[in-house]
Structure formats: structure tokens, C-alpha cells
C-alpha positions as CSV (number, residue, x, y, z in Angstrom):
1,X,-115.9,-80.1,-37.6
2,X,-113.4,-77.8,-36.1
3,X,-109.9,-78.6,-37.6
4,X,-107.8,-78.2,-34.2
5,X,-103.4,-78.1,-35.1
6,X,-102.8,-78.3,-31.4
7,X,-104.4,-78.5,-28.2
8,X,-102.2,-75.5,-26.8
9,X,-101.1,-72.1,-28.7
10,X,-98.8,-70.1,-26.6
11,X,-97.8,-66.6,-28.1
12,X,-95.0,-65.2,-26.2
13,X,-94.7,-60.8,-26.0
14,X,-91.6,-58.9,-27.1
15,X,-88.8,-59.3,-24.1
16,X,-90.5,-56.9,-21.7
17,X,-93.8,-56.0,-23.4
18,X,-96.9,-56.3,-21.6
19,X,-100.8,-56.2,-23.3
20,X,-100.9,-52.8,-22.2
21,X,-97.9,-51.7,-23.8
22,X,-98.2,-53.3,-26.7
23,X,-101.7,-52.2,-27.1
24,X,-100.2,-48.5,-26.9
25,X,-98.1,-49.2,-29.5
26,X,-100.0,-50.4,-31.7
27,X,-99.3,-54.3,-32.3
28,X,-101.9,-55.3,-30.1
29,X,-104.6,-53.9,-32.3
30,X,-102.5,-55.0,-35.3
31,X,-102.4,-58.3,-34.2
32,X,-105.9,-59.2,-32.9
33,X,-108.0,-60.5,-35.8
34,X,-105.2,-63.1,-36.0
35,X,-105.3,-64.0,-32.8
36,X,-109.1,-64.3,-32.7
37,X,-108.7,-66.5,-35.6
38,X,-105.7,-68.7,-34.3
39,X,-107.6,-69.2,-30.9
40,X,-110.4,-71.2,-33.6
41,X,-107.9,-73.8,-34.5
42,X,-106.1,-74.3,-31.4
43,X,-107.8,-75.9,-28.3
44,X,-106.1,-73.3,-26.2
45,X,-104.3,-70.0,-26.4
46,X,-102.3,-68.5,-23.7
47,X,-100.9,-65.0,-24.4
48,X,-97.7,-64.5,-22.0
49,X,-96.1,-61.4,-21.4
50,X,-94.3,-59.3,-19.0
51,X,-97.1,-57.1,-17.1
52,X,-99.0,-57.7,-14.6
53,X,-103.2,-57.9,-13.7
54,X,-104.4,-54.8,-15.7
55,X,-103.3,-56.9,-18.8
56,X,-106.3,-59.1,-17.6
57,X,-108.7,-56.0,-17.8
58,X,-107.2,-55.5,-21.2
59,X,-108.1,-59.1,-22.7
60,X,-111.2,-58.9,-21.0
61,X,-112.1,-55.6,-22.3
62,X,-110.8,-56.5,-26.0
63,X,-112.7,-60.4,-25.3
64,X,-109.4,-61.5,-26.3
65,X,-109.9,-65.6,-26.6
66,X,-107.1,-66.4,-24.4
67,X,-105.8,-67.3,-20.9
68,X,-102.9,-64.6,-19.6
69,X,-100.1,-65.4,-17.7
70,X,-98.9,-62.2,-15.8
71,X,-96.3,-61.2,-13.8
72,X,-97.8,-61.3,-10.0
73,X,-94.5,-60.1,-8.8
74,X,-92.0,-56.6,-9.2
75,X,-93.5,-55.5,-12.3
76,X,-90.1,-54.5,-12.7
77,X,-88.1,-57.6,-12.5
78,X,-88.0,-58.6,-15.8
79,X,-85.4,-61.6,-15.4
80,X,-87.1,-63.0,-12.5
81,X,-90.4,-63.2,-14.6
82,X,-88.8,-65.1,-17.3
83,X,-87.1,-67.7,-15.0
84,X,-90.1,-68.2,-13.7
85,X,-92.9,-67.8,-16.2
86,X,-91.8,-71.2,-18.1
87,X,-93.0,-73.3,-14.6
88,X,-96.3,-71.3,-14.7
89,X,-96.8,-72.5,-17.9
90,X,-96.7,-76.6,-17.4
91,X,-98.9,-75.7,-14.8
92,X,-101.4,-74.7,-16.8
93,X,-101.3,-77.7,-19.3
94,X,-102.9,-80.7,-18.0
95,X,-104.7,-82.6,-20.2
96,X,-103.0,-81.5,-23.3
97,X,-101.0,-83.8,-25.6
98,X,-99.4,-80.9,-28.5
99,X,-98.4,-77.5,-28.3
100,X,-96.8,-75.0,-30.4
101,X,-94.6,-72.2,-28.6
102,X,-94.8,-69.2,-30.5
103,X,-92.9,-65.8,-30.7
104,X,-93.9,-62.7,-32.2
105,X,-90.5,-61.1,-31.9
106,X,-86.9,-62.6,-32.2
107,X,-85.9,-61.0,-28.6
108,X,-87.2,-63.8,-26.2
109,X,-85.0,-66.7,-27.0
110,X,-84.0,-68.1,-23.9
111,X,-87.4,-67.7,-22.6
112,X,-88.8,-69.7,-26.0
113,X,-86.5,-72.1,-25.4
114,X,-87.3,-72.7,-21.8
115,X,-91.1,-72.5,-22.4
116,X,-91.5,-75.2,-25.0
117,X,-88.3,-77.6,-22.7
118,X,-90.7,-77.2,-20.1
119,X,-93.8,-78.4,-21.9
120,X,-91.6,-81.2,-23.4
121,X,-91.0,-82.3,-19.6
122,X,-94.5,-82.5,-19.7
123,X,-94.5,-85.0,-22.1
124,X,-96.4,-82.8,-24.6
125,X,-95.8,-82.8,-28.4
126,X,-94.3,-79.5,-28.7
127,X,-93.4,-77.4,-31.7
128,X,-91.4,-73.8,-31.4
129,X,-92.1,-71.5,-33.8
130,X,-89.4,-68.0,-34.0
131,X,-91.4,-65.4,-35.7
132,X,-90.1,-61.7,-36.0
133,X,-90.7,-58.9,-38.3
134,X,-86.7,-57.7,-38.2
135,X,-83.3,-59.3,-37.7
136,X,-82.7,-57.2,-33.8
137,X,-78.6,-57.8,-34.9
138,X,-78.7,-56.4,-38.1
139,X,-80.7,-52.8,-36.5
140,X,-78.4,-52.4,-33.6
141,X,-75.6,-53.1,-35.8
142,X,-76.5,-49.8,-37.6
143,X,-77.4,-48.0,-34.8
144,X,-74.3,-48.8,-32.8
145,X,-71.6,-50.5,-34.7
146,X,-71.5,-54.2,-35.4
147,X,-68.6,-54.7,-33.1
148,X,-70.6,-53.9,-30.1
149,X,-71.1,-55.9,-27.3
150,X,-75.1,-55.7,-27.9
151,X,-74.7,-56.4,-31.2
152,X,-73.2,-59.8,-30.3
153,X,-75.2,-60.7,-27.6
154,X,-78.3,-60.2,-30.3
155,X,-76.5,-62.1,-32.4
156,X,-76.0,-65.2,-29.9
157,X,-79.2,-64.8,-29.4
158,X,-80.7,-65.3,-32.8
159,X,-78.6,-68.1,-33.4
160,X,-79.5,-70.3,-29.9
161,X,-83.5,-69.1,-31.3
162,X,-82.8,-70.3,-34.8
163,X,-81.3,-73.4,-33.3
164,X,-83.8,-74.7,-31.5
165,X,-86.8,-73.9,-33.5
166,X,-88.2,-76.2,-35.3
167,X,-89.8,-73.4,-38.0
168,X,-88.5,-69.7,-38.1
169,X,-91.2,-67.3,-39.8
170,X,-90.4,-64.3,-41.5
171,X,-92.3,-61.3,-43.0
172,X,-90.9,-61.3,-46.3
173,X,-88.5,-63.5,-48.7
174,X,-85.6,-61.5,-48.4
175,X,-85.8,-61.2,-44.5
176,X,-86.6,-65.5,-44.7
177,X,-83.0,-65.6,-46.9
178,X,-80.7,-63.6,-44.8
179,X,-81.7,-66.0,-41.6
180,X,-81.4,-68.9,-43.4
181,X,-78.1,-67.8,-44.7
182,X,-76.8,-66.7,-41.9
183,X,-78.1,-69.8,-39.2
184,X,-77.8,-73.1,-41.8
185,X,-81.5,-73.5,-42.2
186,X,-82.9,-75.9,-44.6
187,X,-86.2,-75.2,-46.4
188,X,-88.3,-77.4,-43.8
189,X,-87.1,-75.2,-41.1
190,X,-87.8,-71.6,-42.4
191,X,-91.2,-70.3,-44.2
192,X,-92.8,-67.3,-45.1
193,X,-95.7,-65.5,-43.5
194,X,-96.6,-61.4,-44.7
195,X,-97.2,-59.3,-41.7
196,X,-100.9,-58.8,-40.9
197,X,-102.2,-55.5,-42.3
198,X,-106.0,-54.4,-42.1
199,X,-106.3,-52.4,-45.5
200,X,-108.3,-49.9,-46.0
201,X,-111.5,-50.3,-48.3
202,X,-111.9,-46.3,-49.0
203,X,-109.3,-44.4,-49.2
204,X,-109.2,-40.4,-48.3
205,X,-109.1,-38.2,-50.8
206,X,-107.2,-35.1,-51.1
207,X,-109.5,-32.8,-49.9
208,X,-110.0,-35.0,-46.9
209,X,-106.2,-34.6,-45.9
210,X,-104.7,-31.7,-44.6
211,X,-103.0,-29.5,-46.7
212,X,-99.1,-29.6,-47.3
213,X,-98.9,-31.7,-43.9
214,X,-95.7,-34.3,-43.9
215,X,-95.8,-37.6,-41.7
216,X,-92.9,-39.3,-40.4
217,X,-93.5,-41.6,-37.4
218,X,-90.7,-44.1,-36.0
219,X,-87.7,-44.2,-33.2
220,X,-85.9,-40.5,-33.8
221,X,-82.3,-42.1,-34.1
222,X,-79.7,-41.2,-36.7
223,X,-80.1,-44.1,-38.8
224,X,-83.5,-42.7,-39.5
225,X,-82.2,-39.8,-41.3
226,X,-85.1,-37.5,-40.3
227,X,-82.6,-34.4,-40.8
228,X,-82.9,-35.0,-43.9
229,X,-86.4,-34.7,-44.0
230,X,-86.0,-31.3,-42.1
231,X,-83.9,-30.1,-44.5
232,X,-86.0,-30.8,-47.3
233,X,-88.7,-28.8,-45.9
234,X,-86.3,-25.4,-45.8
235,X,-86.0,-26.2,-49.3
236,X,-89.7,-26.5,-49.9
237,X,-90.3,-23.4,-48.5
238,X,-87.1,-21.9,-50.0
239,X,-86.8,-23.4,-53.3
240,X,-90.2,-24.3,-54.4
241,X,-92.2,-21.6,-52.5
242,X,-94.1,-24.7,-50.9
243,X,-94.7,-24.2,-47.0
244,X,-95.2,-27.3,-45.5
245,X,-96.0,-28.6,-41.8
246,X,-93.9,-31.4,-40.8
247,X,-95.2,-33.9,-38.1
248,X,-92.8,-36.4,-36.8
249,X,-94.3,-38.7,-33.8
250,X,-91.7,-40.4,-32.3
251,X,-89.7,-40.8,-29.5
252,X,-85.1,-41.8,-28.7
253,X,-82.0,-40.0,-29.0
254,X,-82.8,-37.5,-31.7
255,X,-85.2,-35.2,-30.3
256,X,-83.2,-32.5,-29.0
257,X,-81.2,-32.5,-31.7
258,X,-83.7,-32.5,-34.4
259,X,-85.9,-29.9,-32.6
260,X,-83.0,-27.6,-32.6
261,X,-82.3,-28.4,-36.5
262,X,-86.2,-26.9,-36.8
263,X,-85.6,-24.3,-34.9
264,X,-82.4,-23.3,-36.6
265,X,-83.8,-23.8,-40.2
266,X,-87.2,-21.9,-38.9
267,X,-89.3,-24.6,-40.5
268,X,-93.0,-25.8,-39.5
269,X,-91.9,-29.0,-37.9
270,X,-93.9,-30.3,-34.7
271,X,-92.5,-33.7,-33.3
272,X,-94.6,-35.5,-30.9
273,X,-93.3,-38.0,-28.7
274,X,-95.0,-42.0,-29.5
275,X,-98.9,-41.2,-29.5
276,X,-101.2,-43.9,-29.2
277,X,-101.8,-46.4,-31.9
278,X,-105.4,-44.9,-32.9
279,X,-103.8,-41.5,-33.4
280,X,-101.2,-42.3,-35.5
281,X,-104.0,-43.6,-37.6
282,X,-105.5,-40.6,-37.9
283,X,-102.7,-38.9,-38.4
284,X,-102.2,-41.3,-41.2
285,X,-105.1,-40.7,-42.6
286,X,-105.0,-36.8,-42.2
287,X,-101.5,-36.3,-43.8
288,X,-100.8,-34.9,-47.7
289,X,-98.2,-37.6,-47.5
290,X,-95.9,-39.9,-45.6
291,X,-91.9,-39.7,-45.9
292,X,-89.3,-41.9,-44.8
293,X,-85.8,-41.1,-45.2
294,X,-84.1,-44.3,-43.2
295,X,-80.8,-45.6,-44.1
296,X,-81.7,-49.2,-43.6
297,X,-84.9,-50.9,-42.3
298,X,-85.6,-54.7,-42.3
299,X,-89.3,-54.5,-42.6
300,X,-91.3,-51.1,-42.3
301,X,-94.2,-51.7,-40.5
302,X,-95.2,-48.1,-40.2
303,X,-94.3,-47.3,-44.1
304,X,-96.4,-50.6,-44.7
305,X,-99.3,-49.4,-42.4
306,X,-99.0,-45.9,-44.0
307,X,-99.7,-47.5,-47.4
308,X,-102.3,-49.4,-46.1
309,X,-104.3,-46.4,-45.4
310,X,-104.2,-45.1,-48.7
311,X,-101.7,-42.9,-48.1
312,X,-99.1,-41.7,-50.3
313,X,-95.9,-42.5,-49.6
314,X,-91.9,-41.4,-50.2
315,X,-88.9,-43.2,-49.4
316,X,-85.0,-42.8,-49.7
317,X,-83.9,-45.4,-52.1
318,X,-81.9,-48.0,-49.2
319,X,-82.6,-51.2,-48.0
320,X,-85.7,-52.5,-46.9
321,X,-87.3,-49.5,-48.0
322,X,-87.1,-50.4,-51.5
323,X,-88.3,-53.8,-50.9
324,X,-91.7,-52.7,-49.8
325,X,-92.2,-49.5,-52.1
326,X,-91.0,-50.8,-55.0
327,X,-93.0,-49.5,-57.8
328,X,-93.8,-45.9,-58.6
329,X,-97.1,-46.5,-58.6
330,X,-97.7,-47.2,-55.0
331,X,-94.8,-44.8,-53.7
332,X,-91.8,-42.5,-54.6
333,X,-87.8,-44.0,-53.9
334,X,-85.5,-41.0,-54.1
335,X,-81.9,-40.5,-53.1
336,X,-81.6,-39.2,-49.2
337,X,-80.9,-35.9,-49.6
338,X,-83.0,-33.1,-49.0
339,X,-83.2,-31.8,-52.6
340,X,-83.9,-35.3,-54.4
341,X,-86.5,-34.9,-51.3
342,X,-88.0,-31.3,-51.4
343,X,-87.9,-32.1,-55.6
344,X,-90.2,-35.1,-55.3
345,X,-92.3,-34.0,-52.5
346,X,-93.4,-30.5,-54.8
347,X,-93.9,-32.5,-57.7
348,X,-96.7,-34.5,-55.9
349,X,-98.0,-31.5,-54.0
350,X,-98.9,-29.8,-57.4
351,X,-100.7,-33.0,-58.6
352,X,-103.1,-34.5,-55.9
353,X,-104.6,-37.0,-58.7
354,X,-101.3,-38.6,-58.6
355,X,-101.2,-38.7,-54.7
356,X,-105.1,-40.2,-54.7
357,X,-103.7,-42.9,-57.4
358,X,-100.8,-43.9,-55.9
359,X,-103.1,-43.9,-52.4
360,X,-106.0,-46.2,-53.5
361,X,-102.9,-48.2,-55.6
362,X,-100.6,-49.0,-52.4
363,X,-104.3,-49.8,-50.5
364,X,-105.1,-52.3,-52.8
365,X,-101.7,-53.8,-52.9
366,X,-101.5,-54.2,-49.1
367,X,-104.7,-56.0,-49.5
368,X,-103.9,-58.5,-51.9
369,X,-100.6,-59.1,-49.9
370,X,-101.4,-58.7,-46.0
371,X,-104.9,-59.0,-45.6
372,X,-106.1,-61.4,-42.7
373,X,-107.5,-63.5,-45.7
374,X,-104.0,-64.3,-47.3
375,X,-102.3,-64.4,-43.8
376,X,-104.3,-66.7,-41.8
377,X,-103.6,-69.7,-44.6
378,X,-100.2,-69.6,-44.5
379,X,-100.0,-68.9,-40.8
380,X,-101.9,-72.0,-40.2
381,X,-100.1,-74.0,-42.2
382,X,-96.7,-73.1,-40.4
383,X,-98.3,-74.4,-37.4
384,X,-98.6,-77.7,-39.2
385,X,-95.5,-77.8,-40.7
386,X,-93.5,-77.1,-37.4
387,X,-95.4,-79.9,-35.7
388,X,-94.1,-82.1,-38.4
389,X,-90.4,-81.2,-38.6
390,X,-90.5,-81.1,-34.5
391,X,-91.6,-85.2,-34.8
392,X,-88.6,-85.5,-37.5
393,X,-86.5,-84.0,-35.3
394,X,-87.5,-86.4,-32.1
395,X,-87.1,-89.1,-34.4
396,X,-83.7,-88.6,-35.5
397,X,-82.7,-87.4,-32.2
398,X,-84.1,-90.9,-30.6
């Protein structure tokens, strides 16, 4: 007998993300075995985003188990979408006695709010769950300053999020600590579920990959560091006598910048701007290696994903980072700066049973960790548990 948690499942998009786009980058495909398997124990899901009808031709062309609530409107009117979506909602919900109000980012929280006050109204049994992979304060802090006004609007935003739900999820412990520290969340109110990974069985091996090719994807801003990865190259090629081709896929702020640094420095560096999600995959799966050389991240999807693939992987030694590679055998940590760099990148170049170790090593790892059959447990069961500290909290709010 099927085990239904609610009668209604509705996973809200990133603030501004429609199927489309987030199929482009990526999460879409990330995200859709869980989905598939959510709609199972849920008598209804509803996807709602900010695009408009060609995100129907996407579920319909994915068979995506779900009802879609588009924007009809200016595709471009964000706002007006949001004050309007949580209406078209309740009137989508008769017959239905629970819900759970989901997030998959922590960027939509007066639209979470508003969506699961609405259903409330109703006089539906509603739970709001605030999942998100990163802290969105803590990354513009570093990429601005943490004065800015951004930076405090995120801020008021994660806490009026926080607030309300009645379970935030996050990707790992120490992501799951630094919210709960810094909103007051007892253990009821905060849980941890890994971010869905789909690991790969067989691994490429050396010979598979290209030669001396280095992969960085990922926003080109400072805090990334990815001078530091140019850099390294010139020593490669200077130091080592290693010529190697650099590919960074990415798009932001950088890319003039960093395309001058190649030119200047005379280094094989070809940056793409943000490709589509199935060839990053391949590039993934084509590269010697994959480098990172950020200053802070909160979780690493694309390091993560990298792994996942088999892929060998180094990292600068900094936060977040270390958190995910954070044994040798799966990955390199070295100081960010171009020599530690250019020193660890030769050593592995010269010893491609190393790199096919440490590939099939961080594969297997990300499969015991991320896989859709350790996920979808623990997803599940912070469904149930926000349905039962919701009820606690209506009854001591009665």
C-alpha cells in the first residue's frame, strides 16, 4: 500500500528560475530521480517556478510527475509573479487536507512564506520545509563585503525563512550548524539531507581523458581565485616543462580580466561562457583533472559532481573545499598559490595510476554518501518530521 506523507508536495524554484533554466544549468537533471521518487509518496506534486508555458513542454517532455504553475504574464515581472503565484496555488488544492511547502534554495522566503499562509487559509495541514545547498549571506558577503546592503537584505531574509519553517534542511553538518547557530534552531527544527549525486558506476580511465587538459567550471568572480589557476599553468609550462590546456566554463565579472591574464602569460587557457549541463559532463569526463582554487565555498556542487564522475580532483586548502575533499585519497588540498598548484598538478600528471585511484576512490565515495538510495530515506523522513513539529507548533500557538 502506497505510504502517502501528504496529499500535496509543492517544490518551489530558485527566486527567478524557470524549468528551462534550471534544466540548462544543470539542477533540473540533478534533481529529477528525486522528484520522480517524491511524487510516489505524495498524492500530489506541483513544481512552481518563474517561467512561463514552454516549462510545460519541458515536464512533459522529461514526463515529469507534476502539475506546473507558470507565469501567464510579463515573463519579466518577477515580483508580480510572486505576489500572485501564492493565490494560484489554493486554487489548485481542493480536496486536500496536508501539504508540505518546499524550497530547493534559501532565496524565495517571502514567497515560501506566503505559499504555505495561503494553504493554511485553506484550512490545510501545512508543513514548510527551507532547503538550500549554501548560506546566499555568507557568499555575497565574500563577494561584496558583509556590510553591504545585499548582504543584509540576504541576511533578513534567511532569518524571516528560518523563522517560519517548521524544518530547515541542509546539505551537510557543518552547513546544518552554522544555520542553527546563527537563527536559534533547536534539533527538531533543523536536519540533514546530502545533496543528490548520480555516481558514476565506471569510471574513465586515463587514456580515455584528454591529455594534460585542466577543468575549472563555476561563476568567474574573484573569490574563485581562478588566476591562480592561470598562473599555475605558466609555471607548468615554465617550471615543470608540462604544457597544459586549461578549460574554464563559466560565466560573471572575471572574464575579461582573466582572458587578458591568458593572454599576457601566453598560456593554453580557453574559457567558455556556462555550457549546458550535458556538456559540462563531458567535459568532466574528458578532463586529466579538475582544479578549484576558491577562497571559500559553502557546498561545491560542481567539485562534488566532478568527483562523482571519477574525476580526479584538486582544491586550495579553504573552507568548504576542505569539507568535501578531505582525504588524499579522493582529492589533492594545496595552498592557493600557483606553485603549491603547478607542484601538485605535475606530480599527478606523471602518475596517471594515482589519478585513476583517486578517480574510482572519490566515485565510490559519492555513492555511498549521495546516491538517490541514501537520499531519498532521509528526505522522506524530513517530510514527516516537519509535519510533526508544524502540529507542535499549532498546538502551542493555540
Amino acid at each position: 500500500m502506497k505510504d502517502t506523507i501528504a496529499d500535496l508536495l509543492v517544490v518551489l524554484l530558485p527566486a527567478g528560475a524557470s524549468l528551462a533554466r534550471w534544466r540548462r544549468s544543470g539542477q533540473l537533471g540533478r534533481q529529477l530521480p528525486l522528484l520522480n521518487e517524491l511524487a510516489k509518496s505524495h498524492g500530489r506534486l506541483i513544481l512552481a517556478g518563474f517561467g512561463g508555458p514552454d516549462d510545460l513542454a519541458i515536464a512533459h517532455e522529461l514526463a515529469i510527475p507534476a502539475d506546473i504553475l507558470f507565469n501567464d504574464g510579463d515573463q519579466n515581472d518577477h515580483k508580480a509573479w510572486a505576489r500572485a503565484l501564492p493565490d494560484e496555488l489554493a486554487e489548485l488544492v481542493d480536496g486536500a487536507e496536508s501539504a508540505i511547502v518546499r524550497t530547493t534554495q534559501l532565496n524565495t522566503p517571502r514567497l515560501a512564506v506566503a505559499c504555505a499562509a495561503a494553504l493554511k487559509h485553506r484550512g490545510i495541514r501545512t508543513a514548510l520545509i527551507a532547503r538550500g545547498s549554501a548560506i546566499p549571506s555568507r557568499l555575497l558577503g565574500r563577494d561584496l563585503s558583509f556590510d553591504h546592503t545585499r548582504v543584509r537584505r540576504a541576511t533578513a531574509d534567511e532569518a524571516l525563512l528560518t523563522s517560519a519553517a517548521d524544518l530547515v534542511v541542509a546539505p551537510t553538518g557543518k552547513i546544518a550548524d552554522d544555520l542553527a547557530w546563527r537563527y536559534a534552531l533547536g534539533p527538531s527544527r533543523i536536519s540533514v539531507v546530502p545533496t543528490l549525486v548520480a555516481a558514476s558506476k565506471t569510471v574513465p580511465t586515463p587514456v580515455d581523458r584528454d591529455e594534460a587538459t585542466l577543468l575549472f567550471a563555476g561563476q568567474l568572480v574573484a573569490r574563485k581565485r581562478i588566476d591562480v589557476l592561470i598562473r599555475a599553468a605558466a609555471e607548468l609550462r615554465d617550471v615543470h616543462a608540462m604544457p597544459t590546456h586549461v578549460r574554464i566554463i563559466g560565466d560573471g565579472p572575471e572574464f575579461e580580466t582573466l582572458n587578458a591574464l591568458a593572454c599576457e602569460l601566453d598560456v593554453n587557457v580557453t574559457i567558455h561562457r556556462a555550457a549546458p549541463h550535458e556538456e559540462l559532463v563531458e567535459a568532466m569526463r574528458r578532463c586529466t583533472m579538475y582544479v578549484q582554487a576558491s577562497e571559500y565555498e559553502t557546498h561545491p556542487e560542481t567539485v562534488i559532481e566532478a568527483m562523482s564522475l571519477g574525476c580526479p580532483v584538486v582544491v586550495a586548502d579553504a573552507p568548504g573545499l576542505a569539507a568535501v575533499v578531505n582525504h588524499p585519497t579522493i582529492g589533492m588540498r594545496v595552498n592557493a598559490n600557483p606553485t603549491d598548484f603547478a607542484r601538485t598538478i605535475a606530480g599527478l600528471l606523471a602518475e596517471p595510476e594515482l589519478r585513476q585511484m583517486m578517480g574510482e576512490t572519490a566515485a565510490q565515495t559519492i555513492r555511498e554518501s549521495c546516491s538517490l538510495e541514501v537520499v531519498l530515506p532521509l528526505e522522506l523522513e524530513a517530510h514527516r518530521q516537519a509535519l510533526r513539529t508544524a502540529q507542535s507548533r499549532a498546538q502551542l500557538a493555540a
